[in-house]
Structures are given as structure tokens and as C-alpha cells.
matplotlib code that plots the C-alpha trace (Angstrom):
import matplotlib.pyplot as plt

x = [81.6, 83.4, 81.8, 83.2, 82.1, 82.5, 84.1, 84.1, 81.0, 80.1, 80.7, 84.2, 85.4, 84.4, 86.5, 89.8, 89.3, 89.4, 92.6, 95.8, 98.1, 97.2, 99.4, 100.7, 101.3, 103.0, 104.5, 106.7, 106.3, 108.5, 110.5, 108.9, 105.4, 106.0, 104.2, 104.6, 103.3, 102.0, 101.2, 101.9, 98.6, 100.1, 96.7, 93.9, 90.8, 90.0, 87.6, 84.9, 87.5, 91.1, 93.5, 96.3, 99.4, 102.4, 105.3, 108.5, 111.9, 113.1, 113.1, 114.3, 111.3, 110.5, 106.9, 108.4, 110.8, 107.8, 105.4, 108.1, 107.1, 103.9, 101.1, 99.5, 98.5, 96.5, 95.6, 94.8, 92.9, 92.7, 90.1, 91.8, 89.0, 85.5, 83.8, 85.9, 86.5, 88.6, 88.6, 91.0, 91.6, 92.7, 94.2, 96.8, 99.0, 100.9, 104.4, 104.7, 107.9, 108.7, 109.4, 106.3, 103.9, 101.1, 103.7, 102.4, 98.5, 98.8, 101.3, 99.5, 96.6, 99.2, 100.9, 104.3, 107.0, 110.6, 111.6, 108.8, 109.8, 106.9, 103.1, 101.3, 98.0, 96.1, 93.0, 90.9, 89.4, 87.2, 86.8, 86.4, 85.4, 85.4, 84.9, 88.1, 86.8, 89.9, 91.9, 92.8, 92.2, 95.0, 95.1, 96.2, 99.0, 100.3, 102.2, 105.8, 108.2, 110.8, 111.5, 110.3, 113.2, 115.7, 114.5, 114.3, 118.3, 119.6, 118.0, 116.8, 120.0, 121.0, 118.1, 118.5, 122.3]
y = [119.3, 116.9, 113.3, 110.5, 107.2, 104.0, 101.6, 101.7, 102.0, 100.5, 103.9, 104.5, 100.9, 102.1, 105.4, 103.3, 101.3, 103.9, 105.4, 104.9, 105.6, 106.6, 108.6, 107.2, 109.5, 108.1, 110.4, 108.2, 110.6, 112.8, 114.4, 114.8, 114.0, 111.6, 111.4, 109.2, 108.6, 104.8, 103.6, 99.8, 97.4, 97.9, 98.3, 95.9, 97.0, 93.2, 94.1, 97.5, 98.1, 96.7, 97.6, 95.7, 97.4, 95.8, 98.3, 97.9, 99.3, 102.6, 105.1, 105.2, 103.4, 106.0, 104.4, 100.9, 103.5, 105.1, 102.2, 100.9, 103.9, 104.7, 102.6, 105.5, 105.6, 107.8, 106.8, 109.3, 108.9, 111.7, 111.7, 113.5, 112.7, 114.0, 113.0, 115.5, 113.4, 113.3, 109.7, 109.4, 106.1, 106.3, 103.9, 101.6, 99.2, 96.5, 95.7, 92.3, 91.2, 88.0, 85.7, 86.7, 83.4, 86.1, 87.1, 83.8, 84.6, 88.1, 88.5, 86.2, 89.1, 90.8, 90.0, 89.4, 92.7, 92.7, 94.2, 93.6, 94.3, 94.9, 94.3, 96.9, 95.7, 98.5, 98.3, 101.5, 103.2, 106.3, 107.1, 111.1, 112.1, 115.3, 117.4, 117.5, 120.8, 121.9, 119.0, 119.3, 117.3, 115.1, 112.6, 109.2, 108.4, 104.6, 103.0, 103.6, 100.5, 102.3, 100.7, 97.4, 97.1, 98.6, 95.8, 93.0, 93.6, 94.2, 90.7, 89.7, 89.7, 93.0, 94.7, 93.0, 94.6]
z = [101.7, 103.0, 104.3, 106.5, 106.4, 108.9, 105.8, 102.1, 100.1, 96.7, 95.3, 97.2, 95.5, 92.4, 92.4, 93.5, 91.1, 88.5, 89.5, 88.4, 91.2, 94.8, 97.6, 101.3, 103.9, 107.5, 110.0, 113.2, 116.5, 115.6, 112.5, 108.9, 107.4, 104.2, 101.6, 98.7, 95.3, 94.0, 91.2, 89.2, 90.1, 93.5, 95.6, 96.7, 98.9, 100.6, 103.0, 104.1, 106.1, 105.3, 102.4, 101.1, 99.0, 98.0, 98.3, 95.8, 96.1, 94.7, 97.2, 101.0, 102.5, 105.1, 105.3, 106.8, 109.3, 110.1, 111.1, 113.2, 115.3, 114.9, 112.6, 111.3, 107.8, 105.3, 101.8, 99.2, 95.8, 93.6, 90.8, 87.9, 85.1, 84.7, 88.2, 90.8, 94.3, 96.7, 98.7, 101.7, 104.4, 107.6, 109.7, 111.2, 109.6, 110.1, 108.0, 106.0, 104.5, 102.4, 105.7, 107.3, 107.4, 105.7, 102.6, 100.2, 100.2, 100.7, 97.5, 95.7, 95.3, 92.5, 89.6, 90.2, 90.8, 90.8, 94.1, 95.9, 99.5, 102.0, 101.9, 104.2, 105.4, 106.6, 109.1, 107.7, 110.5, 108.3, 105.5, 103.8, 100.8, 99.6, 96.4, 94.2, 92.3, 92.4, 91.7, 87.9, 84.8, 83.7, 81.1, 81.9, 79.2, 80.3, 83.4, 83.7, 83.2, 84.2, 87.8, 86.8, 84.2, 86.4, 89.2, 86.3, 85.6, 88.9, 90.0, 92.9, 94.7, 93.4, 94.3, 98.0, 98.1]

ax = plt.figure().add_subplot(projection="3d")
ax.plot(x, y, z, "-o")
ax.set_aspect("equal")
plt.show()
């Protein structure tokens, strides 16, 4: 069932579009697999075969550990509404913090975050789809504020500390 493709299609764009949050998974040479849950308007496809996402504190930024090591990444959409997909992207990426000369246009792409920390630009070598029939239904209630207040208090130099 399942189909790999060279880049994104029309029809891939479309289903990334209509999700809500998306999954990262990075493994360094050695040691634990991580995968990590996304979500915020944290994700831009730029290209058939590059993907941009802005990362934001809040957890132990094994992903940015990770790359250091090895540049491997997989994306994961689930499709949790009526059409049942599975879409994955794999890759390589490259880390981008706020000093890098690439940081201004790159972030630009996104409404602004509190504790924005990295932009990962991600050269997509294939792309899978496959069916999602077993991947439940779930009912999108609303984005989560919850980390953006908590950033938006600390400040920009108490997130940094």
C-alpha cells in the first residue's frame, strides 16, 4: 500500500497543509530514537524537495543533539479526519540558529514565536505515503497557548537562561 515518491506532489502539499501538528523523528549513531510532537504554524514546505520548521523551546532539544551527529530526519503527517493517509519525508538537515546569516529570511516565513531557538531546513530525499486505515479519527479542538504564554513571561532572556 504504501508509495514513495522523488518530491512532494500537489496532493502531498495539500494533506500538510490540512494538519495541525506533524511528528520529527532523529536518531545520532548511537543511543535512543526521538520522536517528537509539533504543532503552532511551525512548518513550511518551500520547495518539491526542502522543508523548513522553526523549532521553539520546551523540551530537551534532542533533535539539535542529534543532527550534530548525524543529519538524518523523518517527518510524519498523520491524517486524523475523513481522508485516512499517512505522508512521511525523509532526509538530511542542516541546524539554523538566530546568528546564522540564513536566520532573517528563513524566520521571516512565520509569525513571530517566543522562544524560537532553531530553524531546521531539511533537504527531503523520498517521500511515502501510505494508507492511515488504521490511524483513528480525532477532532481538532484549537492550538494550545500554553507554551507561548509561558515563553511571553519568561522573556527573551529568561527563556535563553
Amino acid at each position: 500500500m504504501a508509495k514513495q515518491f522523488a518530491s512532494f506532489e500537489d496532493d502531498h502539499l495539500t494533506t500538510i497543509a490540512a494538519q495541525h501538528m506533524f511528528f520529527v523523528g532523529t536518531a545520532a549513531p548511537e543511543g535512543r530514537v526521538n520522536i517528537s510532537p509539533k504543532g503552532m504554524d511551525s512548518l513550511r514546505v518551500t520547495g518539491p524537495n526542502e522543508v523548513v520548521w522553526l523549532n521553539v523551546t520546551g523540551s530537551g532539544n534532542e533533535t539539535a543533539g542529534h543532527l550534530q551527529r548525524d543529519p538524518r530526519m523523518t517527518l510524519m503527517w498523520c491524517s486524523f479526519e475523513k481522508r485516512p493517509m499517512i505522508l512521511r519525508a525523509y532526509g538530511s538537515a542542516q541546524t539554523l540558529h538566530p546568528r546564522d546569516a540564513r536566520w532573517a529570511g528563513l524566520y521571516a516565513l512565520f509569525p513571530p514565536i517566543p522562544g524560537a531557538r532553531q530553524i531546521y531546513v531539511m533537504a527531503v530525499d523520498m517521500v511515502q505515503t501510505s494508507c492511515g486505515y488504521a490511524v483513528p479519527f480525532y477532532d481538532h479542538v484549537g492550538p494550545r497557548d500554553t507554551l507561548r504564554r509561558w515563553a511571553e513571561q519568561k522573556g527573551d532572556e529568561g527563556v535563553a537562561a
